[in-house]
TORSE-517094 format. One record per residue (C-alpha): residue number from 0; residue in one letter; chain; x, y, z. Coordinates in nm, 2 decimals. Layout:
ATOM   k r c      u      v      w
ATOM NUM A A      X      Y      Z
...
This chain:
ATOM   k r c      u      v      w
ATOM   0 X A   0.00   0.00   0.00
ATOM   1 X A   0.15   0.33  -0.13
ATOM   2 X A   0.18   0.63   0.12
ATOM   3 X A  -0.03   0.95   0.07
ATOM   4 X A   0.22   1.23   0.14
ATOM   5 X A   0.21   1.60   0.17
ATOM   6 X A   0.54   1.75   0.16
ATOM   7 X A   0.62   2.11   0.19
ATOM   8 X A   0.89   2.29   0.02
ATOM   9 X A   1.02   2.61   0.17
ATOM  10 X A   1.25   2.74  -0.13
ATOM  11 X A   1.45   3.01   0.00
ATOM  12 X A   1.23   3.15   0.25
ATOM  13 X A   1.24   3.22   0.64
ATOM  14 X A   1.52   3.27   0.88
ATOM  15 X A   1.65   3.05   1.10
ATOM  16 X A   1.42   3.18   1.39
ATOM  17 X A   1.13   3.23   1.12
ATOM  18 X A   1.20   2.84   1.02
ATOM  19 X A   1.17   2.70   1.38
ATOM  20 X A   0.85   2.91   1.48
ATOM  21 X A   0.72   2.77   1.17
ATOM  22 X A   0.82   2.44   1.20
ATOM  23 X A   0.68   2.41   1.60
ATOM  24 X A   0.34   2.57   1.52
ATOM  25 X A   0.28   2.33   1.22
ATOM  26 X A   0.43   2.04   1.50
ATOM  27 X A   0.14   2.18   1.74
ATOM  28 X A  -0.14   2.23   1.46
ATOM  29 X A  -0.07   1.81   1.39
ATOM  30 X A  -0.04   1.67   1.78
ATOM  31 X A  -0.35   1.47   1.87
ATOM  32 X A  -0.50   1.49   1.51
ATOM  33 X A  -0.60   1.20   1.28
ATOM  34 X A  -0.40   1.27   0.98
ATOM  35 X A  -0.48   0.99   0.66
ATOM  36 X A  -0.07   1.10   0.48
ATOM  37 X A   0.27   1.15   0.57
ATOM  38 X A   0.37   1.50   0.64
ATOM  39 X A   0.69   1.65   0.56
ATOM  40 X A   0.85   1.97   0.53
ATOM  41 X A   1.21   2.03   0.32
ATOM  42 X A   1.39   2.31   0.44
ATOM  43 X A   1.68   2.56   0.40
ATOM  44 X A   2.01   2.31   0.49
ATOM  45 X A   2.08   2.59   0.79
ATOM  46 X A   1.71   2.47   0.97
ATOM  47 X A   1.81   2.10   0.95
ATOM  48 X A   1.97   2.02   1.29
ATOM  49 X A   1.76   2.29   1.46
ATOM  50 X A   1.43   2.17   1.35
ATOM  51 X A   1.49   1.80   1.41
ATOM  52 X A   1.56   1.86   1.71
ATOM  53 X A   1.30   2.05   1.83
ATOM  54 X A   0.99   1.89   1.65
ATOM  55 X A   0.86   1.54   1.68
ATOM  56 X A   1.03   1.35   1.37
ATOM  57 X A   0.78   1.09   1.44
ATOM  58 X A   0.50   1.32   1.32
ATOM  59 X A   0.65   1.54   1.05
ATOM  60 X A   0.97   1.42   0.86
ATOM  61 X A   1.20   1.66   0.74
ATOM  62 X A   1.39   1.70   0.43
ATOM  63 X A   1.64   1.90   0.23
ATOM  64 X A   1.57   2.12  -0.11
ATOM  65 X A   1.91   1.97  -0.24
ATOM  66 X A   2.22   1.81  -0.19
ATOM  67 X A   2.55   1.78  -0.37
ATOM  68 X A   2.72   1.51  -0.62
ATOM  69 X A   2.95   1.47  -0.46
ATOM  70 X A   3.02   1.29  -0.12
ATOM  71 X A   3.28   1.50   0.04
ATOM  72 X A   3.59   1.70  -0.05
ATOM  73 X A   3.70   2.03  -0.20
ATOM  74 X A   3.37   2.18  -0.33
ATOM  75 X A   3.34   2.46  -0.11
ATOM  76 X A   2.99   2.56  -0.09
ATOM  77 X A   2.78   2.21  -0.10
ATOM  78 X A   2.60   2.03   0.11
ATOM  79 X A   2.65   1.66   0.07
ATOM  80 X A   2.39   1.34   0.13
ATOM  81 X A   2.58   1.22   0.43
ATOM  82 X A   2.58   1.59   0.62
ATOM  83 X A   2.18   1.59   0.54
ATOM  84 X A   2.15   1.25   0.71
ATOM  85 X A   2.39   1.34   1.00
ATOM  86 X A   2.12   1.64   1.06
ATOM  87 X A   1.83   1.35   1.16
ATOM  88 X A   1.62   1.44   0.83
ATOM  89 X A   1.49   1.19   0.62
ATOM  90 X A   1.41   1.30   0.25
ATOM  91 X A   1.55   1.57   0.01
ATOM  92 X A   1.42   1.69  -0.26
ATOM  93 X A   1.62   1.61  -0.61
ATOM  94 X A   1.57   1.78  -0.94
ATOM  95 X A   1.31   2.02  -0.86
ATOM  96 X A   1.26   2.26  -1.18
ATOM  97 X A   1.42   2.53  -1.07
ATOM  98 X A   1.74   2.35  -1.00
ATOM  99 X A   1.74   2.24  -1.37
ATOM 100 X A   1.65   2.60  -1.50
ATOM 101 X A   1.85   2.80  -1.28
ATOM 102 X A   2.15   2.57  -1.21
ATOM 103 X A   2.12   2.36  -1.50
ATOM 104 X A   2.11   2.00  -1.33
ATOM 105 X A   2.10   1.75  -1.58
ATOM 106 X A   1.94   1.38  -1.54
ATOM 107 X A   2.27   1.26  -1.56
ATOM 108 X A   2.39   1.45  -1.23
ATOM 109 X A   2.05   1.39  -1.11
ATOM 110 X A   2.11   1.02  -1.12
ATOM 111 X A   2.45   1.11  -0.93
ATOM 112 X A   2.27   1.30  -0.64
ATOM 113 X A   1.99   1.02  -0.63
ATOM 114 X A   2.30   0.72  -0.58
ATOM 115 X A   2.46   0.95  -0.30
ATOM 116 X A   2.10   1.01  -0.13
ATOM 117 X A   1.98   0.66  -0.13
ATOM 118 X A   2.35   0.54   0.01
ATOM 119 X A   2.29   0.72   0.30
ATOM 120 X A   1.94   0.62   0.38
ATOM 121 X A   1.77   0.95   0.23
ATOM 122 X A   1.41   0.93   0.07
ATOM 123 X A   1.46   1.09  -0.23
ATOM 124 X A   1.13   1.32  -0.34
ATOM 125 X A   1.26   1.29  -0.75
ATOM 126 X A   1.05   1.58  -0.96
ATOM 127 X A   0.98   1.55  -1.36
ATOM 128 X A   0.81   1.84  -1.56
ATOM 129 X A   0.72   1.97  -1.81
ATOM 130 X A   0.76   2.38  -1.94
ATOM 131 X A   0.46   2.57  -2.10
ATOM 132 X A   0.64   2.49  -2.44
ATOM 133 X A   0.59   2.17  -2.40
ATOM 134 X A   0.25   2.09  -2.26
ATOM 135 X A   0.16   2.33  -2.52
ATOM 136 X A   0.35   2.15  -2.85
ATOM 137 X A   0.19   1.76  -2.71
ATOM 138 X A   0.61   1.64  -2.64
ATOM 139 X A   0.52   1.66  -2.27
ATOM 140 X A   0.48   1.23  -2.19
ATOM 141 X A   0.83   1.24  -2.36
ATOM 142 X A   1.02   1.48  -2.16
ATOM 143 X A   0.87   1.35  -1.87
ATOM 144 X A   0.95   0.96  -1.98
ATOM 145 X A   1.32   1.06  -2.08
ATOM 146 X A   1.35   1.22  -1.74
ATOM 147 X A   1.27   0.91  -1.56
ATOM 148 X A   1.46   0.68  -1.81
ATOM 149 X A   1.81   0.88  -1.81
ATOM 150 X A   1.78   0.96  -1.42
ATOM 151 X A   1.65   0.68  -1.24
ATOM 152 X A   1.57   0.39  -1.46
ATOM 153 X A   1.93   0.26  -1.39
ATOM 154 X A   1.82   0.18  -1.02
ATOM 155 X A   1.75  -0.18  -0.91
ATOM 156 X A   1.38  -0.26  -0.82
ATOM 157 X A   1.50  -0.22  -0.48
ATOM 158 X A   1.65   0.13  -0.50
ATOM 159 X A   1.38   0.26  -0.72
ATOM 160 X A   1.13   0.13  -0.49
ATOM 161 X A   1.27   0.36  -0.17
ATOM 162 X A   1.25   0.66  -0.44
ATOM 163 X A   0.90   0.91  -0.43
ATOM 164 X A   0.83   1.12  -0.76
ATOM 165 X A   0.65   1.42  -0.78
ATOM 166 X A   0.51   1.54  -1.10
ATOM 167 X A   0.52   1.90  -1.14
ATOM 168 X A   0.39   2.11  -1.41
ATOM 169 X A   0.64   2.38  -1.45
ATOM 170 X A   0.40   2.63  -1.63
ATOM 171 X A   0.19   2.61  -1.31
ATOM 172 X A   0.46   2.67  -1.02
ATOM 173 X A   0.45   3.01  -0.91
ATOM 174 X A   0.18   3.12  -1.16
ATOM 175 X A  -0.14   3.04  -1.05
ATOM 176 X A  -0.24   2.78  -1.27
ATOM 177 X A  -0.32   2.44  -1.19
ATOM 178 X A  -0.31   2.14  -1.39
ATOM 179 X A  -0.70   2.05  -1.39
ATOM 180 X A  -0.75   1.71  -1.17
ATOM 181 X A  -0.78   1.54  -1.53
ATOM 182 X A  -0.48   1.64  -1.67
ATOM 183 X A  -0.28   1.55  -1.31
ATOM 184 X A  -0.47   1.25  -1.37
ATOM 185 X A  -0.36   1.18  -1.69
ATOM 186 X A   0.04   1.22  -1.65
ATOM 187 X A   0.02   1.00  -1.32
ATOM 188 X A  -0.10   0.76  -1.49
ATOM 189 X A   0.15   0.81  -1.73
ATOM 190 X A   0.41   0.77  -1.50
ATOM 191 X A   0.31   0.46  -1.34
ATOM 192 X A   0.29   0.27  -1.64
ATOM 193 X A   0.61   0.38  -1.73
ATOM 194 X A   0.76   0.28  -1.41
ATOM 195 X A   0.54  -0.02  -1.50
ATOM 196 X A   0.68  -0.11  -1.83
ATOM 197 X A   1.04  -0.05  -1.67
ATOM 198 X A   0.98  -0.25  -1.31
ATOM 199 X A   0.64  -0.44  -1.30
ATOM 200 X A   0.28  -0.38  -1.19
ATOM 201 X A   0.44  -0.46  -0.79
ATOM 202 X A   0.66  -0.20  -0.79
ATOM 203 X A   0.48   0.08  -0.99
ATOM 204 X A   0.19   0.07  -0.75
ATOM 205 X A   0.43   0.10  -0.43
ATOM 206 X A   0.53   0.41  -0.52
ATOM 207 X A   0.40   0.76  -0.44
ATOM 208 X A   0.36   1.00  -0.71
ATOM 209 X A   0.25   1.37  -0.56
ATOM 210 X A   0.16   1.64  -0.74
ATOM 211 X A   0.32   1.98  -0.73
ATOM 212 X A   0.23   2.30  -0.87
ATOM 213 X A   0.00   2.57  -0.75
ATOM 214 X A  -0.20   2.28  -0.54
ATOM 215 X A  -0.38   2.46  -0.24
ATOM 216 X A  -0.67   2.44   0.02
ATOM 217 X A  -0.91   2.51  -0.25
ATOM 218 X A  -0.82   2.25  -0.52
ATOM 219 X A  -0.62   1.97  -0.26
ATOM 220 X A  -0.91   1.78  -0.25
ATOM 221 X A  -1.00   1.68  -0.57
ATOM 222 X A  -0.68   1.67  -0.71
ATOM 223 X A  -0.60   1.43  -0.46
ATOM 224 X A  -0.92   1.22  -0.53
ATOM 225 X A  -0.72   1.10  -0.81
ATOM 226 X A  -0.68   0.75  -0.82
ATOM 227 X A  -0.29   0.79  -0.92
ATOM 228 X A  -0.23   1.14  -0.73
ATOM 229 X A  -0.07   1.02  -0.39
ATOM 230 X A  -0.05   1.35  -0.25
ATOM 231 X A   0.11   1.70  -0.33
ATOM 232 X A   0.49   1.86  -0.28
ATOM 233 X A   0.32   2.24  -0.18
ATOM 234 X A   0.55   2.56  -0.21
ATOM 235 X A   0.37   2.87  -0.10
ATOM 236 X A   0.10   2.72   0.07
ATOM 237 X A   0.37   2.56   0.29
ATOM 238 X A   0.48   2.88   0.45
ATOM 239 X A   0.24   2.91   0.67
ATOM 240 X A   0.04   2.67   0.91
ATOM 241 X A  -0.32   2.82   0.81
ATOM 242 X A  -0.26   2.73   0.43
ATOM 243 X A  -0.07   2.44   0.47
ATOM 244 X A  -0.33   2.21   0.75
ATOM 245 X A  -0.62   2.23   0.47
ATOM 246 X A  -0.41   2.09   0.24
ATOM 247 X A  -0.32   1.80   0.44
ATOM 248 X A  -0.65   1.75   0.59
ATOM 249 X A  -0.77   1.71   0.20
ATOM 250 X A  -0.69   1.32   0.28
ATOM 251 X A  -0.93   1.33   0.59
């Protein structure tokens, strides 16, 4: 049985103090409630340690928005799988879009940073796209295919199985536009026949495939209702507890 998830992704957003009041509301907002997913929140790396340690890990895991290919050395600047670990978090976020617009992460580094998380017990939350251009032009199920094949389809069953995708629409991040629940529909099921037709039926339906891109209180619910939508990975909305309970309560 897959997990739902709801996963929030602060960006580059909040101060260390502004982090950890965040992070211990949303921790008080969730004690003594009957949640249906798995909530998580990926930070800034410098609200790691301090937030694992001051929240209950048990009820809301924490992940980073990133982590280096590389595992250690002269790379002055990085943050690398085994320091993410060492912080007590549990997931990181791996090829969001605006790492491969602004940074220009390729699949083939991606598949690099995916081998270093899983090495040191990190849930990677892997994201495929597509831009406006190519929702628009109907090449959308390719990129999205090629994404998975070049990054992660050189995993074993095993490894691929510890991995969670989220499927974001790039022309709707940031924008205001939402995929309608049909069209989220559509590419989920797109995806899990492709992880299918790569790894079996067994594997394909263990994993969680969220949806990320302008998802909020209003729409959580019935994008979620989808049959292959296992949850969202929520930017905005995830900065502050009032926006961010309604969309995890959407599973309730």
């Amino acid at each position: 049985m897959r997990k739902n998830i709801v996963a929030g992704n602060w960006k580059m957003n909040n101060t260390l103090q502004e982090g950890l009041e965040l992070a211990e509301e949303l921790n008080g907002a969730l004690e003594g409630k009957e949640i249906n997913c798995d909530v998580v929140i990926c930070t800034p790396y410098i609200h790691l340690a301090p937030v694992c340690a001051t929240i209950d890990t048990d009820l809301i895991g924490v992940g980073a928005e990133n982590c280096a290919d590389h595992l250690s050395g002269a790379y002055t600047g990085e943050i690398s799988a085994p320091m993410i670990a060492s912080t007590g978090a549990q997931y990181v976020i791996l090829g969001h879009s605006e790492r491969r617009a602004y940074y220009g992460e390729t699949n083939a580094t991606l598949k690099t940073k995916t081998e270093l998380a899983l090495a040191n017990d990190l849930t990677p939350i892997f994201c495929v796209g597509e831009v406006l251009e190519e929702r628009e032009n109907g090449t959308f199920f390719d990129v999205v295919k090629t994404q998975l094949e070049e990054a992660l389809f050189g995993f074993s069953a095993e490894d691929f199985a510890k991995i969670v995708i989220a499927y974001e629409p790039v022309w709707a991040i940031g924008t205001g536009k939402t995929a309608s629940p049909a069209q989220a529909q559509e590419i989920h099921a797109f995806i899990r026949k492709t992880i299918a037709d790569k790894y079996g039926k067994e594997i394909a339906d263990g994993i969680s495939i969220l949806y990320g891109g302008s998802c909020n209180a209003s729409n959580a619910k019935e994008l979620f209702a989808n049959a292959d939508v296992d949850g969202g990975l929520i930017g905005g909305a995830a900065l502050k507890v009032e926006t961010f309970m309604p969309i995890i309560e959407a599973f309730n």
